[in-house]
Structures are given as C-alpha cells and as structure tokens.
C-alpha positions in Angstrom: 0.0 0.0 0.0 2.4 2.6 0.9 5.0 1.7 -2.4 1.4 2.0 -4.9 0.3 5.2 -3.1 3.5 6.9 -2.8 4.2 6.1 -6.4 0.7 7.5 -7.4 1.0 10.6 -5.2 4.5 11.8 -6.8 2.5 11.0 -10.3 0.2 13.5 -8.9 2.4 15.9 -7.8 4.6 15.7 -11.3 2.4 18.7 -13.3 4.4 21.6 -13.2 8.2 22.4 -14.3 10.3 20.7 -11.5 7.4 20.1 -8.8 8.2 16.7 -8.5 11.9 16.2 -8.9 12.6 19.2 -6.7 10.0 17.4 -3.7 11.6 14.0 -4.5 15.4 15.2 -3.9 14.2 17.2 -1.2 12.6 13.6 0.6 15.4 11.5 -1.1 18.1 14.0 1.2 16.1 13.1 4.5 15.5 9.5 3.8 19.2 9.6 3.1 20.4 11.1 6.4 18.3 9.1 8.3 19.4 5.9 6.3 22.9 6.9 7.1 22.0 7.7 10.9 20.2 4.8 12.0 22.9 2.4 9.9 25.6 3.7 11.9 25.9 2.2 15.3 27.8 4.8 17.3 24.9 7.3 16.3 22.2 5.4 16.6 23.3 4.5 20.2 24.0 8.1 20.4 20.7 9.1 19.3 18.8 5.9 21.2 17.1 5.1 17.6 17.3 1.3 16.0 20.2 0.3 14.8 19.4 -1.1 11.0 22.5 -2.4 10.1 23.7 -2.0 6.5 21.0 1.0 6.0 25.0 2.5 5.0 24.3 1.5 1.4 20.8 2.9 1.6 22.6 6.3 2.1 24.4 5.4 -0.8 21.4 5.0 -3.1 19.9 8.3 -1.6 22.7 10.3 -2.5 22.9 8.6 -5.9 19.2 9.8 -5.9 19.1 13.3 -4.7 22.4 13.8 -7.8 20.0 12.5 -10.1 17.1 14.6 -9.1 20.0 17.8 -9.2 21.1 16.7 -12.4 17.7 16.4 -13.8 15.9 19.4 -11.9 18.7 21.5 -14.0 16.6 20.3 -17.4 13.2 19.8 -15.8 13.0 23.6 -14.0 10.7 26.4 -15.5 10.8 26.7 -18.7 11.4 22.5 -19.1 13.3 20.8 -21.9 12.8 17.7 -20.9 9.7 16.2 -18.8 9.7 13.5 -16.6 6.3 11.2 -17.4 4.7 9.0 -15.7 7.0 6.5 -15.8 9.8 8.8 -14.2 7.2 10.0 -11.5 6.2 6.8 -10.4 9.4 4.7 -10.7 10.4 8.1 -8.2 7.6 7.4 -5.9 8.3 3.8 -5.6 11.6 4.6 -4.8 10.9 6.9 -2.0 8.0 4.8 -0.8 10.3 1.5 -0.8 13.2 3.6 1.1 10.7 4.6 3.7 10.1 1.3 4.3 13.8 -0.5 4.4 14.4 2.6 7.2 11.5 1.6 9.2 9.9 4.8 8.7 6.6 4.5 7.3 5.4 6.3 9.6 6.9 9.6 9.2 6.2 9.7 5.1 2.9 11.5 5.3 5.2 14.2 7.2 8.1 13.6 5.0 6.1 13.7 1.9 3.9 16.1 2.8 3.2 17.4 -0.1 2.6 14.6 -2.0 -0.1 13.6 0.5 -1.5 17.0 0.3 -1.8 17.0 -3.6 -3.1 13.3 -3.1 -5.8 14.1 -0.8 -6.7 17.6 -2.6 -7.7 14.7 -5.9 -9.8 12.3 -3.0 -11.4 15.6 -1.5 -12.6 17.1 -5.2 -13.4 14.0 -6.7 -15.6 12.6 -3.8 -17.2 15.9 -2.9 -18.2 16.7 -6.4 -20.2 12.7 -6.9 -21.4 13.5 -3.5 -22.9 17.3 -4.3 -23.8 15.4 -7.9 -25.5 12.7 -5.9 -26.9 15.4 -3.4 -28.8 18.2 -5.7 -27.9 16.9 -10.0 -25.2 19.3 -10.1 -21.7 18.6 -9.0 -19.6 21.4 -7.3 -16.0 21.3 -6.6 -13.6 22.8 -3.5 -10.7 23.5 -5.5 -10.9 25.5 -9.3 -8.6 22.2 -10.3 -7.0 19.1 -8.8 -4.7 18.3 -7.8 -4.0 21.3 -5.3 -0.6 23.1 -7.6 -3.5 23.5 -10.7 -5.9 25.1 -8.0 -3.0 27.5 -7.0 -2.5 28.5 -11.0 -5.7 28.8 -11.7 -5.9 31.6 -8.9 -3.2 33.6 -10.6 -0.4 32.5 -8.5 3.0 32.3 -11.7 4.3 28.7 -11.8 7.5 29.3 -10.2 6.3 30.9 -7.6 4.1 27.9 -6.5 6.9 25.6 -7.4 9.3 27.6 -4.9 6.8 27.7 -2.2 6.4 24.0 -2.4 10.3 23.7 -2.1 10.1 25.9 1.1 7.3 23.3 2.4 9.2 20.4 1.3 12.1 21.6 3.4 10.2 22.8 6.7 8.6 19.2 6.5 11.7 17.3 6.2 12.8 19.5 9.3 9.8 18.6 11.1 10.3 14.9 10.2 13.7 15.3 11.7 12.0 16.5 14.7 9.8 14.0 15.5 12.7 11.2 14.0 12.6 9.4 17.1 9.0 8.3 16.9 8.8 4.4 16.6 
C-alpha cells in the first residue's frame, strides 16, 4: 500500500516544471540522512534510535538519488526541456515509498512527503465531494478551481515558479519537522 500510493501521489504531484523532482530530492536528502543515521551504530546508540544495520548502502542509493534529481531538476526547472512522465514519477515514488520502508519509517512519510499527501488528498477531497454534491442536488460542485492542489493554485493567478518555490520551502520545513519527530517508533 504505501510503495502504490506513494508512487501515485508523486505522479500527482509531477504537473508543473520541477514540482516533482525538486520534492523527490528534497525527501530522497532526508531519507538519506536518516538511512545513514540509524545504519551507523555509534549514532544510533548516540541518538537511542534502532540500529538497522547496513542501511550505510541505503545512504548510498539516496545520495545517488538526490544527484540524479540535481542533475535532472537543472533540465526539468521552469521553462522545461525535458519532462519526466509518468514512468519517471512513479518509478520516483516507488523509490521513496520503498526507502521509507527499508528505514523503518513509514510512519513519518505523510510528514516527509507532505506534499505529495497534500496533492493526493486535494484529488480524493474534489473527486468525492463533487459525486457527492452530484449525488446530493444533480449538479456537481468542486472545492478546489482544479486538482490536484498546484492546478488550484494556478488557476488563482499564483505564476508557476512561484508555486513551485513555495512547495520547495514546504518540502524543506517538512523534512525538518520529520527530523524533529525522528525518534517516533
């Protein structure tokens, strides 16, 4: 379940010039750290979190992940020259929903990948409220202007690399806020 929706939700997310990639480096970088810190035992005693050995080589694969993302974000970025697809986006989600997992923290991914889940749920919310107000009066009616939740914010006005920033800025205050609460089990 958490591989499928994970992958789904950065296929979501993947809509606007270097949304995705940008949000997946951003996660990669934290899954990364915390790969490296729970795989080492001096600072997982240090830091009273499991010890996972081998996670080493996860930290490895995250880095190798985050200089792929840099590499292609430099292509992908506003105005793009080359565009990721599905099969990028949700080869990407699989990957971050898979590392979640080998790190034992499945838990924190709804932080993590905030906004992922947020574009996610912004497609359940419009989708189910607009059969519902259908069902309700013949005449569906929608929360957002568009789904998923970056469309809603350019319809409004809002240029696309300003939204794409502010996601950024999100993407970082969450992974900062997973770090915070990194010792949940």
């Amino acid at each position: 379940f958490i591989i499928t929706a994970t992958s789904n939700a950065v296929n979501l997310t993947d809509g606007l010039d270097g949304l995705a990639i940008g949000c997946v480096g951003i996660a990669g970088l934290a899954i990364g750290l915390i790969a490296y810190l729970s795989g080492n035992e001096i600072f997982s005693r240090y830091l009273n979190i499991i010890y996972l050995p081998g996670n080493g080589e996860l930290a490895v694969y995250c880095a190798a992940l985050v200089g792929a993302s840099l590499g292609f974000l430099w292509f992908n970025s506003y105005p793009a020259q080359v565009i990721m697809g599905d099969t990028g986006s949700l080869a990407l989600g699989g990957a971050i929903g898979t590392l979640s997992i080998l790190v034992k923290k499945e838990f924190l991914l709804p932080i993590l990948g905030g906004i992922f889940f947020a574009e996610s749920l912004s497609v359940i919310i419009q989708r189910y409220y607009f059969k519902y107000t259908k069902k309700r009066t013949g005449e569906g009616k929608r929360i957002f202007k568009m789904a998923p939740l970056h469309h809603h914010f350019e319809l409004a006005g809002i240029p696309e690399t300003k939204i794409v920033t502010r996601f950024y800025i999100v993407a970082v205050i969450l992974a900062i806020l997973t770090f915070a609460t990194f010792k949940i089990r």
